[in-house]
C-alpha positions as CSV (number, residue, x, y, z in Angstrom):
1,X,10.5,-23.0,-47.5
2,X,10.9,-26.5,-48.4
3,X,8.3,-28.3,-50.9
4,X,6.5,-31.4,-49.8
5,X,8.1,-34.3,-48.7
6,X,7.5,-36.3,-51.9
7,X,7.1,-34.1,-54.6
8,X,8.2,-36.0,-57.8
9,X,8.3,-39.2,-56.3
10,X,6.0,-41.8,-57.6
11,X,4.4,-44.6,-54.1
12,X,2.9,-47.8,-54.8
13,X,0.4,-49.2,-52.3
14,X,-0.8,-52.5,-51.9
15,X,-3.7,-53.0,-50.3
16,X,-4.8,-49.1,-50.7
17,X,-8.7,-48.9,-51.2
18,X,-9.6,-48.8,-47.5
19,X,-7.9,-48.5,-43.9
20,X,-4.4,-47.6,-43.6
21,X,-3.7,-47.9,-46.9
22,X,-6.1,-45.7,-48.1
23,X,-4.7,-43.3,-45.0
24,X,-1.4,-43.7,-46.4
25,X,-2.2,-43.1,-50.5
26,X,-4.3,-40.2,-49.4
27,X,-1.4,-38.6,-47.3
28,X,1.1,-39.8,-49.8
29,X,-0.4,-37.6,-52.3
30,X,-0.6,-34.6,-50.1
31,X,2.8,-34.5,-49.8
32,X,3.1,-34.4,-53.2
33,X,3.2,-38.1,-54.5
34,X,1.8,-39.5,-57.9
35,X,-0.1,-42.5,-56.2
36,X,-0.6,-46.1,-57.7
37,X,-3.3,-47.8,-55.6
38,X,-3.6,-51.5,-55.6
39,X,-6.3,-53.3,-54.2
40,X,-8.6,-56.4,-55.3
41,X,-11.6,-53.9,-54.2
42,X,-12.1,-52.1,-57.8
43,X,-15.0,-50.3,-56.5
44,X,-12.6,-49.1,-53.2
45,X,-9.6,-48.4,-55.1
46,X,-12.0,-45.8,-57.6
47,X,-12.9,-44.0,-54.5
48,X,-9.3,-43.5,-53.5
49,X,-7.9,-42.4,-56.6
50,X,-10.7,-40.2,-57.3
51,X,-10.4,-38.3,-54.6
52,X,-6.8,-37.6,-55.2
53,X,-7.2,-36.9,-58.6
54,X,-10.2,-34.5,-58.1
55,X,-8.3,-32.4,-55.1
56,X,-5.6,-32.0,-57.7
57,X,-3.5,-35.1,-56.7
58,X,-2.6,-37.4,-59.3
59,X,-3.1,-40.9,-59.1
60,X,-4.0,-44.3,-61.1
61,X,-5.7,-47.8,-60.4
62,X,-4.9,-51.4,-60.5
63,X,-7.3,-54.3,-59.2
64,X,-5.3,-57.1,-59.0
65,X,-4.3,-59.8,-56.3
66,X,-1.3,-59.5,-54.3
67,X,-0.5,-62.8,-54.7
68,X,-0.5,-62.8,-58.0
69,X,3.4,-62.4,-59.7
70,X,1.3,-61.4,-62.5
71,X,-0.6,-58.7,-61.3
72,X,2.0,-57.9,-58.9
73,X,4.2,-57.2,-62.6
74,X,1.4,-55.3,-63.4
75,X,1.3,-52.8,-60.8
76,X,4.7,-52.1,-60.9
77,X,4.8,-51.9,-65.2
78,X,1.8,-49.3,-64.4
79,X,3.5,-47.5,-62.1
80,X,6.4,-46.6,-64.6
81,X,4.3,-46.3,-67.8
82,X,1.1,-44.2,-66.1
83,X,3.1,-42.3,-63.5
84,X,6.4,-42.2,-64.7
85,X,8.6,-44.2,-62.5
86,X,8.2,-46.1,-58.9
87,X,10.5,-44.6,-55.6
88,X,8.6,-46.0,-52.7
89,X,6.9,-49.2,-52.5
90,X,4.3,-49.6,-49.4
91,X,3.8,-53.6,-49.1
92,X,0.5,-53.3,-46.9
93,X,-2.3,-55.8,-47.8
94,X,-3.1,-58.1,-45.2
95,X,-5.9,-60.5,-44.3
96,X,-6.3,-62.0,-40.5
97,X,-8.3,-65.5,-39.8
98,X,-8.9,-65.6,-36.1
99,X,-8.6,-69.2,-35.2
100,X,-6.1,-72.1,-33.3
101,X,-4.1,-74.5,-35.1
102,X,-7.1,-76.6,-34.2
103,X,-9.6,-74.7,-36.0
104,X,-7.7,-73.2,-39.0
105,X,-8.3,-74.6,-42.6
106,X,-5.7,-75.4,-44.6
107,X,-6.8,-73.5,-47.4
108,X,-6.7,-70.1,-44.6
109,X,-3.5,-71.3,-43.4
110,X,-2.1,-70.8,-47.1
111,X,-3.9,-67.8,-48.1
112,X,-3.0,-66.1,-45.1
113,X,0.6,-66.6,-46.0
114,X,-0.3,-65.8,-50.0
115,X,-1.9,-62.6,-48.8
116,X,0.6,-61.3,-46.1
117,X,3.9,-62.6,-47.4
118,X,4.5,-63.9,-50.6
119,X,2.8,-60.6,-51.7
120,X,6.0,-58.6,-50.2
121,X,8.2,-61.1,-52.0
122,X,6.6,-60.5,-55.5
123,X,5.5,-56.8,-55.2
124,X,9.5,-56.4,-54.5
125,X,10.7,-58.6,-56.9
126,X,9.4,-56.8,-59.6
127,X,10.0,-53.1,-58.0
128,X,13.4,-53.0,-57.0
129,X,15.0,-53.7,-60.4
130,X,12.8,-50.3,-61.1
131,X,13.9,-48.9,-58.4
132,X,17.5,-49.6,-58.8
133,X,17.8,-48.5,-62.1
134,X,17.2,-45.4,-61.0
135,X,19.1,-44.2,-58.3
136,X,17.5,-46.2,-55.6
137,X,14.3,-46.3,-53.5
138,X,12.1,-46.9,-49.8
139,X,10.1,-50.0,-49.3
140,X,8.2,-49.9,-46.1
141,X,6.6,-53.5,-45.3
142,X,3.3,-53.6,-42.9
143,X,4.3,-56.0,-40.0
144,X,2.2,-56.3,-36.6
145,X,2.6,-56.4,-33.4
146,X,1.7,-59.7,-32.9
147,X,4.7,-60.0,-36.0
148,X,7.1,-59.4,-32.5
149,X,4.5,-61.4,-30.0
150,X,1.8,-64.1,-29.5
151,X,-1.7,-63.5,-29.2
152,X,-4.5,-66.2,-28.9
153,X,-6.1,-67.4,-32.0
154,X,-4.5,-65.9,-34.8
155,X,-1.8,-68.6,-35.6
156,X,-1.5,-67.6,-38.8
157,X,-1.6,-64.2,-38.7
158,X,1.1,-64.0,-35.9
159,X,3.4,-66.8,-38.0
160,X,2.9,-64.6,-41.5
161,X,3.8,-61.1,-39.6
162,X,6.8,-62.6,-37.7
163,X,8.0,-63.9,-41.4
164,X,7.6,-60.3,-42.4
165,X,9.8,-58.9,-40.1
166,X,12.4,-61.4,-41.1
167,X,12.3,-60.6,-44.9
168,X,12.1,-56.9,-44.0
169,X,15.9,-57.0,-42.4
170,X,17.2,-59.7,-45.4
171,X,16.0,-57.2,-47.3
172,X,17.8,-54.7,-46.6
173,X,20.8,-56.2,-46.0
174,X,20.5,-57.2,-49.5
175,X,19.7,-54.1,-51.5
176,X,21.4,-51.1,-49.0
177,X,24.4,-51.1,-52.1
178,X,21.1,-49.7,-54.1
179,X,20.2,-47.3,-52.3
180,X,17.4,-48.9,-51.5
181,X,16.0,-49.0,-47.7
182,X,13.7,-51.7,-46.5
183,X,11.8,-51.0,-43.1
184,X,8.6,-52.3,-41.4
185,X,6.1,-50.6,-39.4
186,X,4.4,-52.8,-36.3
187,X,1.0,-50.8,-36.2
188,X,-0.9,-51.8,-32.7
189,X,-4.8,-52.5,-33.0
190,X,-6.0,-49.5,-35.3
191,X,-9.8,-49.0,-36.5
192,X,-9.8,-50.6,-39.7
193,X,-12.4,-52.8,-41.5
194,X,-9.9,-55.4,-40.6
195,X,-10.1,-55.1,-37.1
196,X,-14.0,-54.7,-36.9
197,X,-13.8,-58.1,-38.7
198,X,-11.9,-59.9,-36.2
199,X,-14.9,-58.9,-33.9
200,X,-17.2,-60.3,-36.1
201,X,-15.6,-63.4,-36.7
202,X,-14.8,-63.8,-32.5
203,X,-18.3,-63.3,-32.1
204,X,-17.9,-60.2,-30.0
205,X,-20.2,-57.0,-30.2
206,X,-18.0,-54.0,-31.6
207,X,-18.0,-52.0,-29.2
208,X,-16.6,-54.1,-26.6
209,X,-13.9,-55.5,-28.7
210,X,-12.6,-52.0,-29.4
211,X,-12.6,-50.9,-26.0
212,X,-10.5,-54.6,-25.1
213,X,-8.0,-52.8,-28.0
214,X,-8.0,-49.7,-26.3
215,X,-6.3,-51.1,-23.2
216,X,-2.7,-49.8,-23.8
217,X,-0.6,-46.7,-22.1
218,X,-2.3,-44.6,-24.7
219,X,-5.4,-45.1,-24.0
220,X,-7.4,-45.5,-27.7
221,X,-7.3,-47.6,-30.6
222,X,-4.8,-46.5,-33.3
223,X,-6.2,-44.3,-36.3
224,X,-5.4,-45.3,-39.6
225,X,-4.0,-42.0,-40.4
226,X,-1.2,-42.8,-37.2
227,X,0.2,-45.4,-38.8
228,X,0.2,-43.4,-42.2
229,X,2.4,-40.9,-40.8
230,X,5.2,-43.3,-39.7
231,X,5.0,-44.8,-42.9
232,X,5.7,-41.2,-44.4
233,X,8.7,-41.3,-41.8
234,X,10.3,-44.1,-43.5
235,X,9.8,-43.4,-46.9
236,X,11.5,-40.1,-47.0
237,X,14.5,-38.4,-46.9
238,X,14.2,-37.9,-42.8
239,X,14.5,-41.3,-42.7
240,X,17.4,-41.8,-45.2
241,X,19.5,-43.4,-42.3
242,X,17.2,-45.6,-41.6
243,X,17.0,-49.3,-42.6
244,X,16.2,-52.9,-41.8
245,X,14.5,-51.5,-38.6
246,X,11.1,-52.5,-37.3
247,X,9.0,-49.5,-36.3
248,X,6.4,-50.4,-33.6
249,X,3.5,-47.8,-34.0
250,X,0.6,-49.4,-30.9
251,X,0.3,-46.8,-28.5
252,X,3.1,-48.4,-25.8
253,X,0.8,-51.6,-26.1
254,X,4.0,-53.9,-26.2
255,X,6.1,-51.2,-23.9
256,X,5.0,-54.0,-21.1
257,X,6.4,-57.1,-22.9
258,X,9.7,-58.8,-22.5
């Protein structure tokens, strides 16, 4: 029988103390990975490693900012001298600010972009050399769906994921003679603090916005762990074919579009 998927392998996650990075850390280390969680959200990044480390898992902590090259060094230097090395890097932090070109701030405009791309930049300018060195790697960058369409008042956030799914394919045409692939997931809506924000900050009750996001051929709002499990996909060896591709994981919500 074989062993787990990622047994002796060593994942970093960004933006792993809640939603689906904490899904993907948690199934990470179920299938066997040592487990690097970083997150600005100390108290959530405890919670995560903890649990993995007290179900037998192994797994360590950094509370830093993603767009940070400094603690985005960090990470990776931890990954290597607490865990032992670094083979799959899962760029997922992200932060939304529902507004028009109109109403967007400046200062959201940038951080948005901080936050959601120039975090992939550093996190991987610092981990491929790492991975390179030895024998190669996976990075799996979180896109969107609104990365491959429009949707109303999230300029930003639609500008920043379409970026992402532009670096993910440089990417990899860059660093395939490493052995290293570079994918993106496209998760649809999926019940994450995040999304319950977006409510909040539209002004609309909870429920009602969820059941707007549940509009889609399969009718529900994505779970965290959904978009975990495509993320296992591309970080292992079934998907060692696989690179520069941009895995849409909504529930058919784009099947519809052009």
């Amino acid at each position: 029988m074989k062993g787990p998927l990622f047994a002796g392998k060593v994942a970093l996650i960004t933006g792993g103390a809640s939603g689906i990075g904490k899904a993907t850390a948690l199934s990470f280390a179920r299938e066997g990975a040592s487990v690097l969680v970083m997150d600005r959200d100390e108290h959530g990044g405890a919670t995560v490693t903890g649990e993995i480390n007290d179900n037998g898992g192994r797994a360590h902590q950094v509370t830093g900012d993603v767009s940070s090259a400094t603690d985005c060094e960090r990470a990776v230097t931890a990954c290597v001298s607490e865990l032992g090395g670094l083979h799959v890097l899962f760029n997922n932090a992200g932060v939304i600010d529902r507004a028009s070109v109109v109403e967007l701030s400046e200062e959201q405009w940038d951080r948005t972009m901080a936050v959601n791309v120039k975090s992939i930049f550093l996190m991987s300018k610092y981990a491929i050399p790492v991975m390179a060195e030895r024998g190669g790697g996976a990075i799996v960058n979180t896109g969107s769906g609104w990365g491959l369409t429009g949707g109303k008042r999230a300029v930003s956030y639609c500008a920043s994921k379409g970026a992402v799914v532009q670096l993910t394919k440089a990417m990899a045409l860059d660093h395939g003679g490493q052995n290293i692939r570079v994918n993106c997931i496209c998760p649809g809506d999926t019940d994450t603090p995040m999304l319950r924000n977006e409510a909040e900050q539209l002004g609309e009750p909870i429920d009602e916005f969820l059941a707007e996001s549940a509009a889609r051929p399969l009718p529900r709002v994505g779970k965290p762990e959904d978009i975990a499990q495509a993320v296992l996909y591309l970080a292992s060896d079934a998907g060692s074919f696989v690179t520069g591709t941009t895995l849409v994981v909504d529930g058919g919500g784009l099947a519809g579009t052009a």
